[in-house]
BASENU-796657 format. One record per atom (N, C-alpha, C, O): x, y, z. Coordinates in steps of 0.2 Angstrom, whole numbers, plus 2048, in hexadecimal, padded with zeros to 3 digits. Example, Ala and Ser with C-alpha at 12.3 -4.5 7.8 and 13.67 -1.06 7.14 Angstrom:
BEGIN
8427E4827
83E7EA827
8427F0827
8477EF82A
8407F5823
8447FB824
840800827
843806828
END
This chain:
BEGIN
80B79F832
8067A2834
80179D837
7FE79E83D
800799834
7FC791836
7FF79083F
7FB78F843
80579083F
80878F848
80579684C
803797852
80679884A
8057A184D
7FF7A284F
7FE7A4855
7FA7A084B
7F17A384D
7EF79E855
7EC7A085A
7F1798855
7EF79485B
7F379785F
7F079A864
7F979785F
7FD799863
7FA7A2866
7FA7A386C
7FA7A6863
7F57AD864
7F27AA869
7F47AA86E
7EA7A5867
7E67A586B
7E97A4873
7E97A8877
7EB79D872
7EE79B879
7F27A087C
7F379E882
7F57A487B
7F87AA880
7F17AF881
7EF7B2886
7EF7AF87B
7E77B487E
7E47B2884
7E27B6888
7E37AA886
7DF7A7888
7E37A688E
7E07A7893
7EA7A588E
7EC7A6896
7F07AC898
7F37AC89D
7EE7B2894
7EF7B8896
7F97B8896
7FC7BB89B
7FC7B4891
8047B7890
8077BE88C
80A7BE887
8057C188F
8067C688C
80D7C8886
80D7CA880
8147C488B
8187C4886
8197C087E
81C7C2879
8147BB87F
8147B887C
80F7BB875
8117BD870
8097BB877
8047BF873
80A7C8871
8077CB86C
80F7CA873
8137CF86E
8147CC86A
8127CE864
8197C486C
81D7C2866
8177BF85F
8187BF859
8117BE863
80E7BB85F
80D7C0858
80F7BF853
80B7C685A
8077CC856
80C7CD852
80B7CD84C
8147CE854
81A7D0851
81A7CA84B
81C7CC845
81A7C484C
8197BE847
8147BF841
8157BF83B
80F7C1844
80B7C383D
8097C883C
8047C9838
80B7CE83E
80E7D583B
8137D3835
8127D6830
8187CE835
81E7CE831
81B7C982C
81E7C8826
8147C582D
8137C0828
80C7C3823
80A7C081F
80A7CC825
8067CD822
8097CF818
80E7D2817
8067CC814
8067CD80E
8007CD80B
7FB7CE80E
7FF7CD804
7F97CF800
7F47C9802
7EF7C9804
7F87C1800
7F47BB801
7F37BB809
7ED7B9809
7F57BD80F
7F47BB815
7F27C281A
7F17C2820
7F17C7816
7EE7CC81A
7EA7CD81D
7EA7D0823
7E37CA818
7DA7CA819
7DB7C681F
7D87C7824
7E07BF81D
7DD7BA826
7E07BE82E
7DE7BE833
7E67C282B
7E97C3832
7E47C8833
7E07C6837
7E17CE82F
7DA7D4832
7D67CE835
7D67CF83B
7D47C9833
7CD7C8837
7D17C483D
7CC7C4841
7D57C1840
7DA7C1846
7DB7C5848
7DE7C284D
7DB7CC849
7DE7D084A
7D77D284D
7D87D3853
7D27D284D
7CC7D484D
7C97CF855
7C77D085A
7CA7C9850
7C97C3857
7CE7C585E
7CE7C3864
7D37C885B
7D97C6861
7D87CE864
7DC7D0869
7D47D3861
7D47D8865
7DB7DE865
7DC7E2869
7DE7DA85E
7E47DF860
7E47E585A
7E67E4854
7E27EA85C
7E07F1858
7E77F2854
7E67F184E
7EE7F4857
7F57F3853
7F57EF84D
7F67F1847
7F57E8850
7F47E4847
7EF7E5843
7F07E583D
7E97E5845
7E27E7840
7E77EE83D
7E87EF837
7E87F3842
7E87FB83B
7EF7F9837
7EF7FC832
7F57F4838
7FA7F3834
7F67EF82F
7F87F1829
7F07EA82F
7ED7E7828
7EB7ED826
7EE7EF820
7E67F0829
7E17F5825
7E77FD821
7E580081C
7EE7FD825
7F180181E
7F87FB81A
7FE7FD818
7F57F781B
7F97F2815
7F47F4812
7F57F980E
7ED7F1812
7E87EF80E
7E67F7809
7E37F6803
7E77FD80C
7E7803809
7EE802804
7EB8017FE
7F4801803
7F88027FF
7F57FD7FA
7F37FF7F4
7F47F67FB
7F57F37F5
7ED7EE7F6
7ED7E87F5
7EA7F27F6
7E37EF7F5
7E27EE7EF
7E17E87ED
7E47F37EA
7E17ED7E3
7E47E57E2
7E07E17E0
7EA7E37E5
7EC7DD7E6
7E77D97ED
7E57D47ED
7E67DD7F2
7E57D87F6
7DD7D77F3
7DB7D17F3
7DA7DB7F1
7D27DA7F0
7D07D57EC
7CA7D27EC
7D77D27E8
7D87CE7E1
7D87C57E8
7D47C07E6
7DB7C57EC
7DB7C07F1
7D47BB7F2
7CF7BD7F2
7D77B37F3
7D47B37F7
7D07B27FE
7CA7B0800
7D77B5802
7D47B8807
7CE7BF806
7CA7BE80A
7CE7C3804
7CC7C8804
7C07C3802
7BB7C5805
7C27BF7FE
7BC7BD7FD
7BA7B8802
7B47B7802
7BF7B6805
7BD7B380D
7BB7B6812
7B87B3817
7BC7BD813
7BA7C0818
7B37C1819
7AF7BF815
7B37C3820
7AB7C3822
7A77CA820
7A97CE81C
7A47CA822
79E7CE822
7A17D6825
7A37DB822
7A17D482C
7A67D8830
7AC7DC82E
7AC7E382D
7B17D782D
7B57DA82A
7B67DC823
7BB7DD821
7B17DC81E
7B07DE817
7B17E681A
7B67EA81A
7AB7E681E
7A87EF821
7AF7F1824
7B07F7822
7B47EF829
7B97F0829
7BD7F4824
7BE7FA825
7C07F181F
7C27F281A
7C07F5817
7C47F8814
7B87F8816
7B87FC812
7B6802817
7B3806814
7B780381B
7BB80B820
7C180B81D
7C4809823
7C580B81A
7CB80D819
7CC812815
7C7812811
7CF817814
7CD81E812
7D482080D
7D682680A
7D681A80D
7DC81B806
7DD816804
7DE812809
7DD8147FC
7DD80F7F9
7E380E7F3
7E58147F1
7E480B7F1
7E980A7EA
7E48097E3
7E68097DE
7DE8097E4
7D98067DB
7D480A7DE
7D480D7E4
7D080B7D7
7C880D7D9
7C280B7DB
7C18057DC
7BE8117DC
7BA8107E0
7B580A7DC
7B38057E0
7B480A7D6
7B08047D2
7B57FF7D3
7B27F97D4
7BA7FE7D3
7BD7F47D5
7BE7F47DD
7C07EF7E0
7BC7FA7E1
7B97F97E7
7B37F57E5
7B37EF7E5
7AD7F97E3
7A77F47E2
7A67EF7DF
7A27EB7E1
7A97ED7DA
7AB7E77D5
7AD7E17DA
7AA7DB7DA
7B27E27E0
7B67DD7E3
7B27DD7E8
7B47DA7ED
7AC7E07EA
7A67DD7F0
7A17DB7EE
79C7D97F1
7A17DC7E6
79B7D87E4
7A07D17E3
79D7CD7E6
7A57CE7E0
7A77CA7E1
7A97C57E9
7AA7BF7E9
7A97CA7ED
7A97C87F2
7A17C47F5
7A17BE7F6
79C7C87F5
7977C57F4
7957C07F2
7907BD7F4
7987C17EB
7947BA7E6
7987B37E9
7957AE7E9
79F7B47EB
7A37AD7EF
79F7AE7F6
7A07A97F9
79C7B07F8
7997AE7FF
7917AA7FE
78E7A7802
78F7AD7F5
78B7A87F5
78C7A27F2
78979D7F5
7907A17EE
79179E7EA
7957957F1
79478F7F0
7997997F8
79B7947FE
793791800
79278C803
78E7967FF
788793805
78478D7FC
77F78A7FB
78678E7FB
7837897F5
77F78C7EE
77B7897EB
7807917EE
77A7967EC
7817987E3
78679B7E3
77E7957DE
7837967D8
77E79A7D3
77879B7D2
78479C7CF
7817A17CD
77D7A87CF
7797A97CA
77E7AC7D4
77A7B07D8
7777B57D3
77A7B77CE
7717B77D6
76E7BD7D3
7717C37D7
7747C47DC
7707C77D1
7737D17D5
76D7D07DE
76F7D27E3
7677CD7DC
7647CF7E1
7667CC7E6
7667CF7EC
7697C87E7
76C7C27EB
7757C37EF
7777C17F4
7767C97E9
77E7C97EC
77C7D17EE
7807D57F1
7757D47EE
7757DB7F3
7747DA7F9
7747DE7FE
7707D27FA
7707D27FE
7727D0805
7717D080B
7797CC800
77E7CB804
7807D1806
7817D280C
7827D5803
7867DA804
7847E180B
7877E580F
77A7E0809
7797E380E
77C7EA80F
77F7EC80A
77B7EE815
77D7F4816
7837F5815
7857FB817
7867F2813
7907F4811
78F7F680A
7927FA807
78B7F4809
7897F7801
78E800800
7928027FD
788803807
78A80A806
78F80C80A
78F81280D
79480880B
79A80980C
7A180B805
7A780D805
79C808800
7A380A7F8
7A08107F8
79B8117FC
7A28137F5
7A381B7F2
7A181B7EC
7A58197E7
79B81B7EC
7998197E5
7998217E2
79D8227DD
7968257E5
79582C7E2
79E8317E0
79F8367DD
7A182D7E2
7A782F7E2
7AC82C7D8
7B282C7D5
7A78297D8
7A98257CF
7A882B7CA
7A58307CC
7AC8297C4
7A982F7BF
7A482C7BE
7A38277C2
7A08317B8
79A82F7B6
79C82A7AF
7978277AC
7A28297AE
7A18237A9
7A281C7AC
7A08177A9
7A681D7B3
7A58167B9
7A08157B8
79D8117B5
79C8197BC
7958197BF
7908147B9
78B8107B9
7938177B4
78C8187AE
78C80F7AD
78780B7AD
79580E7AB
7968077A9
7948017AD
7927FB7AB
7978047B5
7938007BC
78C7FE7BB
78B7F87BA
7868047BA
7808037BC
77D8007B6
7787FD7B6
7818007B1
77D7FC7AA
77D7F77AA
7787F47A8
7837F47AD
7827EA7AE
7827E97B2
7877E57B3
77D7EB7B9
77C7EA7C0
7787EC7C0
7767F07BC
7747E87C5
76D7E87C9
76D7E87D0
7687E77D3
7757E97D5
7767E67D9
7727EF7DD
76F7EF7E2
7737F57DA
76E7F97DE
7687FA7DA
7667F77D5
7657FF7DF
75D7FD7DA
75D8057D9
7618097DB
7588057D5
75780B7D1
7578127D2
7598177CE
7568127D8
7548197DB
75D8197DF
76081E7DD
7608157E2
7678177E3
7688177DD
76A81D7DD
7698147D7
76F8197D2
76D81E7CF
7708217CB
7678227D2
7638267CF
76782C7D1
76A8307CE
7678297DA
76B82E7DF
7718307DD
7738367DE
77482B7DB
77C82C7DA
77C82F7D2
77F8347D1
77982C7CE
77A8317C9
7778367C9
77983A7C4
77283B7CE
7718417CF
7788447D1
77A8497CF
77C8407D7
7818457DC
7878457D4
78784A7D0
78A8417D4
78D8407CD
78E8477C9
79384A7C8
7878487C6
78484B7C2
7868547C2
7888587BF
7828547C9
78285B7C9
78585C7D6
78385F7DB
7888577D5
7898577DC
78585A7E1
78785E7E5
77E8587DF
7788597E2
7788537E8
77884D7E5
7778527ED
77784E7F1
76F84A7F5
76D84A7FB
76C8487EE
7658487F4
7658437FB
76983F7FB
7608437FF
75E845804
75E83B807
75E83880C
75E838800
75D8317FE
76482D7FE
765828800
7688317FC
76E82E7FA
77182E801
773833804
772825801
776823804
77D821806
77F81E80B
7828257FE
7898227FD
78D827801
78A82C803
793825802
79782E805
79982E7FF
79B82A7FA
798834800
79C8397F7
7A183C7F9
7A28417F7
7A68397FF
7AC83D800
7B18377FD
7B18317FE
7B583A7F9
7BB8347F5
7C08347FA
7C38397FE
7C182C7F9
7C882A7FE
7CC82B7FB
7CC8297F5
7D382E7FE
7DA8307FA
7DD8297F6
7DB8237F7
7E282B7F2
7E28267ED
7EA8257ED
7EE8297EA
7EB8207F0
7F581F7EF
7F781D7E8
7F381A7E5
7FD8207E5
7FE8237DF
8078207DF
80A8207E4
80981E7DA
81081E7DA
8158237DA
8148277D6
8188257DE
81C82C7DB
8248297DB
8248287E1
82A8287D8
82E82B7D6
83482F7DA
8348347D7
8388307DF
83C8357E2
8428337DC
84482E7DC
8448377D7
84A8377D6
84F83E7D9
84E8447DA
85383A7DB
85983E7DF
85C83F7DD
85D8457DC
86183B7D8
86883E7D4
8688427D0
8648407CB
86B8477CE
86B84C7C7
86F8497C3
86D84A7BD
8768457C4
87A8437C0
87E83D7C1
88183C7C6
87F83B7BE
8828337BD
8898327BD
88C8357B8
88C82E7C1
89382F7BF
8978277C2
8948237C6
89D8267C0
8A08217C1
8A08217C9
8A18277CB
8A081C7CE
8A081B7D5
8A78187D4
8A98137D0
8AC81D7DB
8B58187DB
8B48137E2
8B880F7E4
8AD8137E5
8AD80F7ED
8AB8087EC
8A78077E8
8AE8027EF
8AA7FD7EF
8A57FB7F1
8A37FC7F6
8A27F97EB
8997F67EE
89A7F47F3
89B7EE7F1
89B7F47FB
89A7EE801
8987F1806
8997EF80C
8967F7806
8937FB80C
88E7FF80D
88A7FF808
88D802812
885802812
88380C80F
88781180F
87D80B80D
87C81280A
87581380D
87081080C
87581B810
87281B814
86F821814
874825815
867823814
86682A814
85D82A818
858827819
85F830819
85683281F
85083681B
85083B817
84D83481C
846839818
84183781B
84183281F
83C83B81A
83584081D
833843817
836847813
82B841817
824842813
821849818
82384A81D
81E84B813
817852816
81284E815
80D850816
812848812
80A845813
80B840815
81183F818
80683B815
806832817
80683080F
80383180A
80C82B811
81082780A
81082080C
80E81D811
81481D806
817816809
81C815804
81C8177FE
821813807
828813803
82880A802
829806807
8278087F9
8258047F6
82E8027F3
82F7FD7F6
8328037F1
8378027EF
83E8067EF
83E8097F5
8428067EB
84880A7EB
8498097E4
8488037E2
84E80F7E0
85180B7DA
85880C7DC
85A80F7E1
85D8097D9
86480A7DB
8678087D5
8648047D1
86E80A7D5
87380A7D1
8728047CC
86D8027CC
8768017C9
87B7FC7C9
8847FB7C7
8897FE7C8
8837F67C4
88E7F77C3
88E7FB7BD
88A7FD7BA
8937FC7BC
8977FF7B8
8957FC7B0
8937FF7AB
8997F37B3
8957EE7AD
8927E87AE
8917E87B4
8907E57AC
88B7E07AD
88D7DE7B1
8937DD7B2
8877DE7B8
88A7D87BE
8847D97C2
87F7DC7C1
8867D47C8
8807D27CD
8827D57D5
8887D47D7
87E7D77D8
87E7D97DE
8797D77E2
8737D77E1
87C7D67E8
8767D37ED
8757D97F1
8797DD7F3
86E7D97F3
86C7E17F5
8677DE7FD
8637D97FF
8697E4800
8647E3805
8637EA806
8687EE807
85C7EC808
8587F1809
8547F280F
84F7EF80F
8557F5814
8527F7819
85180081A
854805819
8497FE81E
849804820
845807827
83F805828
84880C82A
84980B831
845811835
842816831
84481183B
83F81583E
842815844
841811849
84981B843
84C81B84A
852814849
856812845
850810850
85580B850
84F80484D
8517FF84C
84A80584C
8447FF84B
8467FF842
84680483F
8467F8840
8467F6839
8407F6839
83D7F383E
83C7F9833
8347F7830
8347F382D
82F7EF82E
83A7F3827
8397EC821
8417EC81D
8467F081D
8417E581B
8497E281C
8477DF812
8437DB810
8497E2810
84A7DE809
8507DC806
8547E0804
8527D4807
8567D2800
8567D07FD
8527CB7FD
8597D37F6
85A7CF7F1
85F7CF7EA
8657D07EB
85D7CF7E5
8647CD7E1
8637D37DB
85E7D47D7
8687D57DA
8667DD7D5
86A7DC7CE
8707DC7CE
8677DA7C8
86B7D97C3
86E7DF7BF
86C7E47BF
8737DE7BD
8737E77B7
87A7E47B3
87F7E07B4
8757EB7AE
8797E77A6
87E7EE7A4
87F7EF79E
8817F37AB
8847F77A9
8838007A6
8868057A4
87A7FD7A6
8778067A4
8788097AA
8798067AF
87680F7AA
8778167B0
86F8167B3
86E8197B8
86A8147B1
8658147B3
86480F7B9
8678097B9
8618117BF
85F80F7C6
8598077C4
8558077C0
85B8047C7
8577FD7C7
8537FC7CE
8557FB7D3
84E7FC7CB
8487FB7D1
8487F47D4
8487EE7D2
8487F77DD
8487F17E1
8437F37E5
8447F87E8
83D7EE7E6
8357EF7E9
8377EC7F0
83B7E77F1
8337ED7F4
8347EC7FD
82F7E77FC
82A7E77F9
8337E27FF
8307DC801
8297DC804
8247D9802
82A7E380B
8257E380D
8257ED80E
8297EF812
8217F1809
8217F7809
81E7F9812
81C7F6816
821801811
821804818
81C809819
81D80E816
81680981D
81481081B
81881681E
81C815823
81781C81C
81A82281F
816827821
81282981D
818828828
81382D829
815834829
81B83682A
80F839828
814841828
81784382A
815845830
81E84682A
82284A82F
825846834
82784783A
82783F830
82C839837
830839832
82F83A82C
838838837
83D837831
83D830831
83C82D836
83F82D82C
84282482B
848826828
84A82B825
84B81E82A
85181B827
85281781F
84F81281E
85581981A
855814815
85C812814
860817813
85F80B816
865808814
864803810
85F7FF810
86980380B
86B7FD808
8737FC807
877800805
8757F5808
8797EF808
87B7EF800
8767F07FD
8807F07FB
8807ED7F6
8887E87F8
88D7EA7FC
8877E27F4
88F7DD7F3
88D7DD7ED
8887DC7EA
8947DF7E8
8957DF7E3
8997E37DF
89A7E87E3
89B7E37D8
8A17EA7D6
89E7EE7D7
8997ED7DA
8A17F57D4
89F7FB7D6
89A7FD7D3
8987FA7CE
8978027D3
8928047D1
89280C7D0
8968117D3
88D80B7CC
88B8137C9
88A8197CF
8898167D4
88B81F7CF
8888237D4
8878277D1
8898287CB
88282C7D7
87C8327D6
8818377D8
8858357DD
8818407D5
8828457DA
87E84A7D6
87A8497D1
8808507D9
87A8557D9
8738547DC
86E8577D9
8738507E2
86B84E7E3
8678557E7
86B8577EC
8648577E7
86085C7EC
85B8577F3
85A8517F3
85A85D7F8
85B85B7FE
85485A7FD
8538547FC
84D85E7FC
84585E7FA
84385D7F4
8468607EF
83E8587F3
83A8577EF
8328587ED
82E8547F0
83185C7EA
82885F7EC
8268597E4
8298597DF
8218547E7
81B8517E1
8158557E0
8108517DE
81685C7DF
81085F7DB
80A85C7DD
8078597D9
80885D7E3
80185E7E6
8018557E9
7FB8537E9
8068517EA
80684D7EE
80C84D7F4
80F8487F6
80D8527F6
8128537FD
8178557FB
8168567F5
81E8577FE
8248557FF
828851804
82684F80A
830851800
83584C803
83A84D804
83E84C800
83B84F809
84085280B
84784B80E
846847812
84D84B80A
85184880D
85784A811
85A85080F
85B846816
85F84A81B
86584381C
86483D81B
86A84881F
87184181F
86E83E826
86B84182A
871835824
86E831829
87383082E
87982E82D
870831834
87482F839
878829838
87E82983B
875824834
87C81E837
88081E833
87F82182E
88781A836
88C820834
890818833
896819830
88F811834
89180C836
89480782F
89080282E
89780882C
89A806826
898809821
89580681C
898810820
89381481D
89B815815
8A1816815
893814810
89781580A
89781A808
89781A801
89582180A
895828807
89082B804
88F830802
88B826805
884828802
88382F805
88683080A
87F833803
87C83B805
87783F802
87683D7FC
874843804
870846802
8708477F9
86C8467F5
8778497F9
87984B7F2
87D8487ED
87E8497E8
87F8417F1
88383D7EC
8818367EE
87C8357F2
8848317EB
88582A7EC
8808267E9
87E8287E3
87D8217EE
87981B7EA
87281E7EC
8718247ED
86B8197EC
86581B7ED
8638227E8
8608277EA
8658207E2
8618267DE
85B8257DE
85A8297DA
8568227DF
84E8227DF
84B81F7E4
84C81A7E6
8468237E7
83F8207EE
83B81F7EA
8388247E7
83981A7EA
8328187E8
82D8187EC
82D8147F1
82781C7EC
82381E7F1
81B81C7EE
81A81E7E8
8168197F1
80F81B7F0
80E8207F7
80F8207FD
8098267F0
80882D7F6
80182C7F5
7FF8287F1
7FD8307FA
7F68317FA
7F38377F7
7F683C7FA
7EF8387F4
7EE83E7F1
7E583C7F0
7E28377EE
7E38437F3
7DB8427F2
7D88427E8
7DA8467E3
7D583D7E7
7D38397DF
7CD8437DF
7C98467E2
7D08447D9
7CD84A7D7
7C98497D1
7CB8477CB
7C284A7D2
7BD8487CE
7BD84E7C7
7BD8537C9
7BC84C7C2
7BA8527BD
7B48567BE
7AF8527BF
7B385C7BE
7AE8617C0
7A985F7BB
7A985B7B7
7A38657BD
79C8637BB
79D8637B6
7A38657B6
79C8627AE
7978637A9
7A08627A5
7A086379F
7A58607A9
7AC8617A3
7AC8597A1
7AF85779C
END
């Protein structure tokens, strides 16, 4: 990424168009938890709106990790407020607030200023303040937040614990009390029944599926041997003929029927109502397989999944809706954070 940012410039600066694609394509592929925060604020300098919204929904899946960064405590001012317009998150709305008072205290803490007072790090913070959801906390967040904080003054936690309270909104309060949806792990198990597989592990297994909501597909589980052994796996998943994300890697198993979890290198978001590709590669003996699978799956008040046979057909090991390998999708869904009603 170090080669890449100069290089960005210099095509910006003499107008190469082809060049600045390949550029964006380079660190689209090097966004991760450590390296996200700096590609957002490039992304801002370089004007290119596509890789900012690719940070800004990495940064929704897996913000409890990125906020933990030290990039994230690097960012500017600017882009703090960026980041918090994001309107689905992985953590809560108080380690939303926790990790910009943190943030703040490292931008005092660079200008020389040690040890900072709460009034000190409000002040950094500034109007971004009322960009957390504060009113959107239980009231045991709230309570716990404002006991050992000074970083609001009195009369805003008055406000927030009035909406809290009795979701009276006065006329003063500054927070939005609309809660940001909250990505959740969810689980697709597809097989009903486990049974001995007669095909060689060496070919590809392959199947299509489509969300009713906006998802991201975080992992897969799959088989393993029969008996103890090792497989090299590789996972991809496709949009049409475009690969999104390519994971290799090495699958141990000790012969149980249960599916062994393998996490995507780089997770995919999914949008409602598109279909994608999931293949995977297994080398290795044979392995266990799934049948009885059904084609839809409803997550009780987090979307459905509907799965369909995949078009590619090109060293295809039998996998299908109802049978073969890929017994589990591992998904983060979005589901709006449901607050407990007044007075329970």
């Amino acid at each position: 990424m170090t080669t890449v940012l100069p290089l960005m410039y210099a095509a910006k600066k003499y107008l190469l168009s082809g060049l600045v694609k390949e550029c964006v394509q380079m660190l689209w592929k090097s966004i991760e938890v450590e390296t996200v925060c700096k590609i957002l604020h490039h992304s801002e300098i370089f004007a290119e709106s596509t890789l900012r919204d690719k940070c800004l929904s990495f940064i929704a899946l897996k913000s409890r990790s990125v906020f933990a960064t030290e990039g994230f405590l690097s960012l500017t001012h600017d882009d703090l407020r960026t980041v918090l317009h994001i309107q689905i998150t992985s953590c809560s709305e108080r380690f939303v607030f926790e990790s910009c008072v943190k943030w703040a205290r490292h931008q005092l803490e660079e200008s020389g200023i040690d040890n900072p007072s709460d009034g000190e790090i409000r002040r950094i913070l500034g109007d971004v303040l009322y960009l957390i959801r504060l009113p959107t906390m239980t009231m045991k967040e709230f309570t716990e937040l404002a006991a050992h904080s000074e970083v609001l003054t009195a009369d805003e936690k008055n406000d927030v614990f009035v909406y809290i309270a009795t979701h009276e909104k006065l006329e003063s309060l500054m927070f939005s009390t609309k809660c940001r949806w909250r990505f959740v792990e969810r689980v697709l198990n597809r097989s009903m029944v486990v049974r001995s597989s007669l095909r060689q592990c060496c070919l590809c297994n392959a199947i299509d599926f489509q969300t009713t909501v906006l998802s991201a597909i975080i992992g897969v589980g799959l088989y393993g041997g029969e008996e103890g052994s090792v497989h090299d796996v590789v996972v991809g998943v496709f949009k049409g003929d475009k690969c999104l994300s390519v994971t290799v890697a090495q699958m141990l198993s000790v012969s149980d029927k249960s599916p062994i979890r393998v996490e995507l290198e780089r997770p995919v978001l999914i949008h409602r109502n598109v279909r994608y590709t999931l293949r995977v590669m297994m080398k290795g003996p044979k392995t266990w397989c799934g049948d009885k699978g059904v084609a839809t799956h409803d997550f009780g008040g987090c979307g459905k999944i509907s799965l369909h046979e995949s078009a590619f057909a090109e060293y295809k090991n039998g996998s299908s809706v109802h049978y073969g390998q890929i017994p589990q999708l591992i998904f983060m869904m979005s589901q709006p954070v449901i607050l407990p009603c007044v007075g329970s």
